[in-house]
C-alpha positions in Angstrom: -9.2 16.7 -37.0 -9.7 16.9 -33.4 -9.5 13.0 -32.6 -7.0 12.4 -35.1 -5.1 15.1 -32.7 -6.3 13.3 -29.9 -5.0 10.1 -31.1 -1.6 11.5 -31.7 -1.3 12.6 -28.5 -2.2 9.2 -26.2 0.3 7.5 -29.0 2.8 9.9 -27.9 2.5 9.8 -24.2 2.4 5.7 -24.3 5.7 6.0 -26.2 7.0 8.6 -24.0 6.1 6.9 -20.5 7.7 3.3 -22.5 11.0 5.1 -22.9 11.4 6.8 -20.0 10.7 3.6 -18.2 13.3 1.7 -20.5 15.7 4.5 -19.9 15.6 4.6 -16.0 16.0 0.7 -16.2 19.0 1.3 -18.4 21.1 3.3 -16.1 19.3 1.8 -12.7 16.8 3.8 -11.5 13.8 1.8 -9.9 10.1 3.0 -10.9 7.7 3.8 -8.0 4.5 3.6 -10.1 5.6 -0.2 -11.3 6.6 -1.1 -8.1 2.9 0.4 -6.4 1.0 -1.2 -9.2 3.1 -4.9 -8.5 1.7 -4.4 -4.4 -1.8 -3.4 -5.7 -2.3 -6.5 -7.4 0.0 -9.3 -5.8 -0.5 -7.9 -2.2 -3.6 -6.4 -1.8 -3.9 -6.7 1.7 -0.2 -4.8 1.9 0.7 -1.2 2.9 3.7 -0.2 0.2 6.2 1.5 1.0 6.4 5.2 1.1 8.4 6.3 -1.8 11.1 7.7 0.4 11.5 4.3 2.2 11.4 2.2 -1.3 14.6 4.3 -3.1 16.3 3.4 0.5 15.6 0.3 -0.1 16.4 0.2 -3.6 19.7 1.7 -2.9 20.7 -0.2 -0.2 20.1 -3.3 -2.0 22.4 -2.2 -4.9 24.8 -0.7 -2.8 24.6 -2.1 0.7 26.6 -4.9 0.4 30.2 -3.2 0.8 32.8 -2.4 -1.6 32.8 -4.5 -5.0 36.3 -6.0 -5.6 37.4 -4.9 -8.8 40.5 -4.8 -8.6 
């Protein structure tokens, strides 16, 4: 009963961490940990950023170009 408990509850927290992810990519959030495992393995030799200095980033590439023009 134990691993079938066990089971349930890595299933869950796969789903879970899949969801939130889809969610915060939904309404624009960027992920930290996606973004730290992209520099681990396609910049080894990199420093990345600290995760104050990437939701600057993040934010000032959505939103540092000015005012959109609507209207």
């Amino acid at each position: 009963m134990k691993t079938m408990t066990t089971r349930f509850a890595a299933a869950f927290s796969t789903v879970w961490t899949w969801a939130a992810r889809t969610a915060r990519l939904a309404v624009g959030v960027p992920d930290y940990e996606v973004y730290l495992a992209h520099v681990r393995k396609a910049h080894p030799d990199a420093v990345p950023m600290s995760h104050e200095a990437f939701f600057a980033e993040r934010l000032h590439a959505r939103y540092g170009k000015g005012r959109s023009r609507c209207c």
